[in-house]
C-alpha positions as CSV (number, residue, x, y, z in Angstrom):
1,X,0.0,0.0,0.0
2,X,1.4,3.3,-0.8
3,X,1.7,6.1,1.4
4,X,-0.5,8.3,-0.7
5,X,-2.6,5.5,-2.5
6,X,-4.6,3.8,0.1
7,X,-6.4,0.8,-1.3
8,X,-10.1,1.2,-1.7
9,X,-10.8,-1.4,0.7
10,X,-8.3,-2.7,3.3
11,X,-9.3,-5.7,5.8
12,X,-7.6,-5.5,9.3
13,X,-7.5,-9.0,10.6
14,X,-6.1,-9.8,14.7
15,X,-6.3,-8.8,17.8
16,X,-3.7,-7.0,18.9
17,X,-5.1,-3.8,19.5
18,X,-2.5,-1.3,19.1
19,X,-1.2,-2.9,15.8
20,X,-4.3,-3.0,14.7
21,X,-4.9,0.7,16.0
22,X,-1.9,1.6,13.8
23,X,-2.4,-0.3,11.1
24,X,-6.2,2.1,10.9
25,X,-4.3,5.4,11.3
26,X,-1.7,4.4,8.7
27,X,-4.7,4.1,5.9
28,X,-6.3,6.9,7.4
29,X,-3.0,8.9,7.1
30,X,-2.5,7.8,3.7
31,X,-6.1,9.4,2.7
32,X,-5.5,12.4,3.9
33,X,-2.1,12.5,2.2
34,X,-3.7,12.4,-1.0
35,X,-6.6,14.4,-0.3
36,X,-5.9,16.6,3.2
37,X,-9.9,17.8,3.1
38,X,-10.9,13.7,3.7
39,X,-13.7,12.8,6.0
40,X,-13.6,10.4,8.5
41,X,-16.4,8.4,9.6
42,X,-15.1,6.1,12.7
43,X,-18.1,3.1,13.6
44,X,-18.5,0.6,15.6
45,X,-19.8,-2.6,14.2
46,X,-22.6,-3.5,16.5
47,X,-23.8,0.3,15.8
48,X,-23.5,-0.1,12.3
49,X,-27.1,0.2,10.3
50,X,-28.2,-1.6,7.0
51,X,-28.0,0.6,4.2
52,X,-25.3,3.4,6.1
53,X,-22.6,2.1,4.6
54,X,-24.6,2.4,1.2
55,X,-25.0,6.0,2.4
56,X,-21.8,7.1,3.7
57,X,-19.9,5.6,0.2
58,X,-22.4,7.7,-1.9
59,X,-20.3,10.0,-4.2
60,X,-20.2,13.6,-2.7
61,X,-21.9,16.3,-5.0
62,X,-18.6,18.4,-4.2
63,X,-15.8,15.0,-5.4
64,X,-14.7,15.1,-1.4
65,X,-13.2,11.9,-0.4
66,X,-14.2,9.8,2.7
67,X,-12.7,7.3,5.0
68,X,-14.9,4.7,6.5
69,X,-13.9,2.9,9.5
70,X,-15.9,-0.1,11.0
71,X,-14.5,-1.3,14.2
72,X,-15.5,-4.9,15.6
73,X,-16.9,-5.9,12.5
74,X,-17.5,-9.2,14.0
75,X,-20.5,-7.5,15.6
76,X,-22.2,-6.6,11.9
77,X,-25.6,-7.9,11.1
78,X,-25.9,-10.3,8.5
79,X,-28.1,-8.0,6.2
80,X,-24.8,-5.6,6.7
81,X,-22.6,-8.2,6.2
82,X,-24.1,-8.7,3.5
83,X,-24.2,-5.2,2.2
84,X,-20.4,-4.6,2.6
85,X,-19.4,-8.0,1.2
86,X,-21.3,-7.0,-2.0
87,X,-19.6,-3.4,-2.1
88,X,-16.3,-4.6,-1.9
89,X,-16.3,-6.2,-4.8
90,X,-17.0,-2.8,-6.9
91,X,-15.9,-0.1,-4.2
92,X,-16.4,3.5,-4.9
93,X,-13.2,5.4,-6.3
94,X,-14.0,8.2,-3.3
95,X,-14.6,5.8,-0.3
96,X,-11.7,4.3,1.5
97,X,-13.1,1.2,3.7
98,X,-11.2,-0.2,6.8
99,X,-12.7,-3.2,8.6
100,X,-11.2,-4.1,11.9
101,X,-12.0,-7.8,12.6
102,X,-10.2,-9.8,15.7
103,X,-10.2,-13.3,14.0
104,X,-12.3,-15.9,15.3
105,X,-15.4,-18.0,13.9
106,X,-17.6,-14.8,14.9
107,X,-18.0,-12.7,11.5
108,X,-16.1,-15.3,9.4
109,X,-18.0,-14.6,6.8
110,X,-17.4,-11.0,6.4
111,X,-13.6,-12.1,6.7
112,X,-14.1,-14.7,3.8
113,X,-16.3,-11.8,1.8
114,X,-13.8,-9.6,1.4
115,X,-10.9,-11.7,0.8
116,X,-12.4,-13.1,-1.9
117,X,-13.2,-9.5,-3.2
118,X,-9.2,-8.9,-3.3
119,X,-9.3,-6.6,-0.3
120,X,-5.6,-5.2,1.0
121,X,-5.6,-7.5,4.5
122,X,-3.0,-6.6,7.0
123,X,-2.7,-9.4,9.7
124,X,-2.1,-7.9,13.5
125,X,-1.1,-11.4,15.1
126,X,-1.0,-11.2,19.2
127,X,2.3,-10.7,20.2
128,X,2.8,-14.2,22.3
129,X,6.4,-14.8,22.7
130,X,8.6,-13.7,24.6
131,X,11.4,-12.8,21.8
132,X,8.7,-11.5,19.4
133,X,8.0,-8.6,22.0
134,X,11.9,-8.2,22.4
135,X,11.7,-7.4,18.2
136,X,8.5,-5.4,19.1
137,X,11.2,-3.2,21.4
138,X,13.5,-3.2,19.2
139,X,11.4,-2.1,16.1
140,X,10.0,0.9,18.4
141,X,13.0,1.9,18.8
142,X,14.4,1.7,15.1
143,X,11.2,4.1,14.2
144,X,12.0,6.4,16.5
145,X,15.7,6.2,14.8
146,X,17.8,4.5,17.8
147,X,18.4,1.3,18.3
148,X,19.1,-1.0,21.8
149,X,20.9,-3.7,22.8
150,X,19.2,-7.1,23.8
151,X,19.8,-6.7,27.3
152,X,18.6,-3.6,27.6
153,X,15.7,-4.7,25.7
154,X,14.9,-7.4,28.2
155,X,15.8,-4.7,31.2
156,X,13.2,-2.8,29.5
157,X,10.4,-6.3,28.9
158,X,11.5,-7.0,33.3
159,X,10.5,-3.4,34.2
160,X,7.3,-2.7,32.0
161,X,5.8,-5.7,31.3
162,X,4.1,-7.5,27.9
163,X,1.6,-5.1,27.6
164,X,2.4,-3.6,23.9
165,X,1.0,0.1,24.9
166,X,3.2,0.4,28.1
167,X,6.0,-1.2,25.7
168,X,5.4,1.4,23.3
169,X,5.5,4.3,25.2
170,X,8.6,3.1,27.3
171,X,10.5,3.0,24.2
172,X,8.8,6.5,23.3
173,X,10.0,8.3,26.1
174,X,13.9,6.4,26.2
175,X,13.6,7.6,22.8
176,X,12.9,11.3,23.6
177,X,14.8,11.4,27.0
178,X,18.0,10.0,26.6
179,X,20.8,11.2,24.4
180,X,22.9,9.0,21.5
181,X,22.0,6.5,19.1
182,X,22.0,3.7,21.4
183,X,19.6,2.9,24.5
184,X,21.7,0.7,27.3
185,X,20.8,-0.9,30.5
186,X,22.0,2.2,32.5
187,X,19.2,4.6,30.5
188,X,16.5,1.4,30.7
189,X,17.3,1.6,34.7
190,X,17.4,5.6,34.9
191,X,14.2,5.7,33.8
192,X,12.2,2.7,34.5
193,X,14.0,1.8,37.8
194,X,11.3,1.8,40.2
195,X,9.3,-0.6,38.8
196,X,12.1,-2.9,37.6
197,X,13.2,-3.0,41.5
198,X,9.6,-3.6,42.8
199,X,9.5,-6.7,40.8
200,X,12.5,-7.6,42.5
201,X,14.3,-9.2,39.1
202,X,17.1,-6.1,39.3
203,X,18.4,-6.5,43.1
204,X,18.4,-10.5,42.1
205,X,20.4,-9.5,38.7
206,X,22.8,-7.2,41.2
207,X,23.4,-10.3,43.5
208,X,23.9,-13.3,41.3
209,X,26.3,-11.1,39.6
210,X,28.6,-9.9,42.5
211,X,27.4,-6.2,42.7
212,X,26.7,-6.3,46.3
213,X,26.5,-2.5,46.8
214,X,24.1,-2.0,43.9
215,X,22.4,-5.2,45.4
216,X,22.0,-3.9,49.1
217,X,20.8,0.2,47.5
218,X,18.1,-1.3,45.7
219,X,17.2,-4.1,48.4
220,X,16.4,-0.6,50.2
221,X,14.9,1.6,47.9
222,X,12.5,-1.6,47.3
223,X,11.3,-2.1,50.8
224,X,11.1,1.8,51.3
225,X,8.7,1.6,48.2
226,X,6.3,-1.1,49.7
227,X,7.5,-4.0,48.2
228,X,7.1,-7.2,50.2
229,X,9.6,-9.4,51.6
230,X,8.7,-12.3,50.2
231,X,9.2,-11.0,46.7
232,X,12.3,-10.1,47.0
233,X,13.1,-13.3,48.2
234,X,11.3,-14.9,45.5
235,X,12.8,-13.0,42.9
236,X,16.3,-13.9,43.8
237,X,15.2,-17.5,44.4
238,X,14.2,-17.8,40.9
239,X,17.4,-16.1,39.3
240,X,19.5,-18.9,41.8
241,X,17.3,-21.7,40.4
242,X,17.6,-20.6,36.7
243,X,21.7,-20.8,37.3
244,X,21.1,-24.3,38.5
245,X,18.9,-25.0,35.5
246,X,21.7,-23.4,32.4
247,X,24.9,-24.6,34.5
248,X,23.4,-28.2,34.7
249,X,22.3,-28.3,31.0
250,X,24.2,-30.9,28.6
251,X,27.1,-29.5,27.2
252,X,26.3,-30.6,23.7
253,X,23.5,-28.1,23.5
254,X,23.3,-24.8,21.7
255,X,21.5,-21.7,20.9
256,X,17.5,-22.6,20.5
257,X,18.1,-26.3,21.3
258,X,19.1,-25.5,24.5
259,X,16.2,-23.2,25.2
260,X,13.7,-25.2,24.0
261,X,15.5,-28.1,26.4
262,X,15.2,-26.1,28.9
263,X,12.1,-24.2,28.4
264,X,13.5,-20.8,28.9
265,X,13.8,-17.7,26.3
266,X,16.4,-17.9,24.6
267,X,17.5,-13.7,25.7
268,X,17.0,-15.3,29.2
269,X,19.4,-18.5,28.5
270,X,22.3,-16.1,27.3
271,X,21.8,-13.6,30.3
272,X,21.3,-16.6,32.8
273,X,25.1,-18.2,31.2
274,X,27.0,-14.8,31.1
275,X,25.8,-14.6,35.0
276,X,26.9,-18.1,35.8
277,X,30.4,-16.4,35.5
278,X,32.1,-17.2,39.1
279,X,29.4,-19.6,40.3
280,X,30.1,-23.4,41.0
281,X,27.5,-25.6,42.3
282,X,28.8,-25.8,45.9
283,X,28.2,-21.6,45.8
284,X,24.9,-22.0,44.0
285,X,23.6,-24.4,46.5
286,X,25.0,-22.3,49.8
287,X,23.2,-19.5,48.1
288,X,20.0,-21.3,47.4
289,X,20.3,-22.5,51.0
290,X,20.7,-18.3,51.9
291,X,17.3,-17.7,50.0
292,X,15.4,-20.3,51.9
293,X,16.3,-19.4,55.6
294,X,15.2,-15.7,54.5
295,X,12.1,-17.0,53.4
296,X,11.6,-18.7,57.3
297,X,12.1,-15.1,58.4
298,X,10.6,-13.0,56.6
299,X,7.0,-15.3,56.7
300,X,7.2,-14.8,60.4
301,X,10.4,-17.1,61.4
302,X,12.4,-14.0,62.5
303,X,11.8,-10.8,63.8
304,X,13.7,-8.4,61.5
305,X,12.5,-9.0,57.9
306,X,14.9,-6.2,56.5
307,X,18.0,-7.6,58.4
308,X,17.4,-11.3,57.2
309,X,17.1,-10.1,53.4
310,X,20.3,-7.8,53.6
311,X,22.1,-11.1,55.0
312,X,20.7,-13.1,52.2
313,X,22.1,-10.9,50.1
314,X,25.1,-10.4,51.8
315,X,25.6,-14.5,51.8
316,X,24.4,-14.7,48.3
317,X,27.2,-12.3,46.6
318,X,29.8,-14.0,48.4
319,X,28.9,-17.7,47.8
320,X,29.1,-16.3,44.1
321,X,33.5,-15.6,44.4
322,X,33.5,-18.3,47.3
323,X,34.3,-15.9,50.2
C-alpha cells in the first residue's frame, strides 16, 4: 500500500489492539495525504445500520473523499454483512473502507467476503512470545531512529511488562529522553527503575552477579517503596534456580536447542550463562540454601525481615566468588 494511494478497501484481521490501531491510522493517514480535506467516519460494528454504509460511500456532489472505518466488524448484522461484502467487490473510487475484525469464527464470513473480493488485508497477530515482543522493542525503537541492545531490551520487557502500549510508550520516552544513538541498561534503569526494583528481578540480577553495593541500595529503595519481603526473596530465588537449570544443562546443546530443552527464552538462557560467570554448584547451592532461611524469616520465622534479606544478600554475593 502506498503512502498516498490507500487501497479502496483494506481488511484489518487480529487482535492486537494497538497494531491494529496503527495499522487504521496508517490508511487513514495515507487518505488524507492524498486528499488533506478527507472525512472520516469512525463506527463501531454492533452500531453499524443496513444501508449506512450504502449512504456514507455515496459520491459527494462536491468529489470530497471519505474514510470509512468499522471497528468490531464481527459484531455486523448479517443483512450488513451482507451489504459490505457486495460493495467490496465494486468499491467507490471516493470511499476508503477499513474493517477491523479480531479473528475468530464470529464474522467469518465477512472475513471470507472480502478476501475473496481482493481486499488489501494486514494481519495484526498477538504478540505471544517472549522474543517477538523483544523485536517489538527493538522495532519501536528503530522508528523512533535509535536502536538497543538485547539486554537492555529485556531490562526494558522486566521493568514494564508484555503489555504492547506500556512497551510502546517506554521506548517513546527512552527515545525522547536520553541522548545517542544507542539505549543501554544504565538509560532502561534511569528511567524505569522503580518498577524494575519492585518486581524484585534487578536486586536479584545485582546479586547473582557480585554487585553487592548496587544489590544492598536497591534491596532498600525496594522495601522503602512497599515491596514485600517475600518478593524479593522470591525473585532472587528464581534467578538462583535458573543458574542451577543453564549450568546443569548438557554441554552438547546450543542456541535454541538448549532453550527449548530447557524451556526458557532464549534472551533469558544467554543472560542466565553470562551470569553463571564465578558460580560453581557448591556456591549456588549455599546461596540457594541463603534464599530459603530468609524466606523462614521474613514469613514470620524472625523478627527483623529487612535484616534477614540484607544477610541473604550479603551470603548470596559471596557464595558467588567463594568468600
Amino acid at each position: 500500500m502506498a503512502a498516498t494511494n490507500p487501497a479502496p478497501v483494506t481488511l484489518v484481521v487480529g487482535d492486537e489492539e494497538l497494531l491494529a490501531d496503527r495499522a487504521v491510522g496508517e490508511v487513514v493517514a495515507a487518505a488524507r495525504a492524498s486528499d488533506a480535506g478527507a472525512e472520516v467516519h469512525d463506527l463501531v460494528g454492533g452500531k453499524v445500520q443496513p444501508g449506512e454504509l450504502t449512504q456514507l460511500t455515496s459520491p459527494s456532489l462536491f468529489g470530497d473523499r471519505s474514510v470509512v472505518v468499522i471497528r468490531s466488524a464481527q459484531d455486523l448484522v448479517k443483512e450488513v454483512i451482507a451489504e459490505i461484502v457486495s460493495y467490496t467487490a465494486n468499491p467507490s473510487e471516493d470511499t476508503v473502507l477499513v474493517l477491523v475484525h479480531p479473528g475468530g469464527v464470529k464474522g467469518k464470513a465477512l472475513v471470507d467476503g472480502v478476501k475473496k473480493a481482493s481486499a488489501h488485508v494486514v494481519t495484526v497477530a498477538k504478540v505471544t512470545k517472549p522474543a517477538e515482543r523483544l523485536a517489538f522493542v527493538k522495532a519501536e525503537l528503530r522508528r523512533a531512529g535509535r536502536t538497543i541492545g538485547g539486554d537492555a531490551a529485556a531490562a526494558l520487557l522486566d521493568a514494564v511488562g508484555n503489555d504492547l502500549r506500556e512497551l510502546a510508550a517506554a521506548c517513546n520516552q527512552l527515545a525522547f529522553d536520553t541522548p545517542g544513538k544507542t539505549i543501554d541498561e544504565a538509560a532502561v534503569a534511569r528511567y524505569h527503575r522503580g518498577r524494575a526494583e519492585v518486581s524484585g528481578f534487578t536486586v536479584a540480577d545485582s546479586a547473582v552477579e557480585g554487585r553487592l553495593g548496587d544489590a544492598l541500595e536497591q534491596l532498600r529503595w525496594a522495601l522503602a517503596t512497599g515491596t514485600a519481603p517475600v518478593l524479593l526473596v522470591s525473585a532472587l530465588a528464581g534467578g538462583l534456580r535458573s543458574l542451577a537449570k543453564v549450568g546443569g544443562a548438557p554441554r552438547n546443546m546450543r542456541g535454541g536447542q538448549l532453550a527449548s530443552h530447557l524451556g526458557m527464552p532464549p534472551w533469558k538462557v544467554d543472560r542466565v550463562q553470562r551470569q553463571l560467570n564465578g558460580w560453581g554448584p557448591e556456591g549456588i547451592a549455599r546461596a540457594l540454601q541463603a534464599t530459603a532461611t530468609a524466606d523462614e524469616q521474613v514469613k514470620g520465622g524472625g523478627a527483623d525481615p529487612a535484616y534477614a534479606l540484607e544477610h541473604m544478600v550479603q551470603i548470596v554475593v559471596a557464595s558467588r566468588t567463594g568468600r
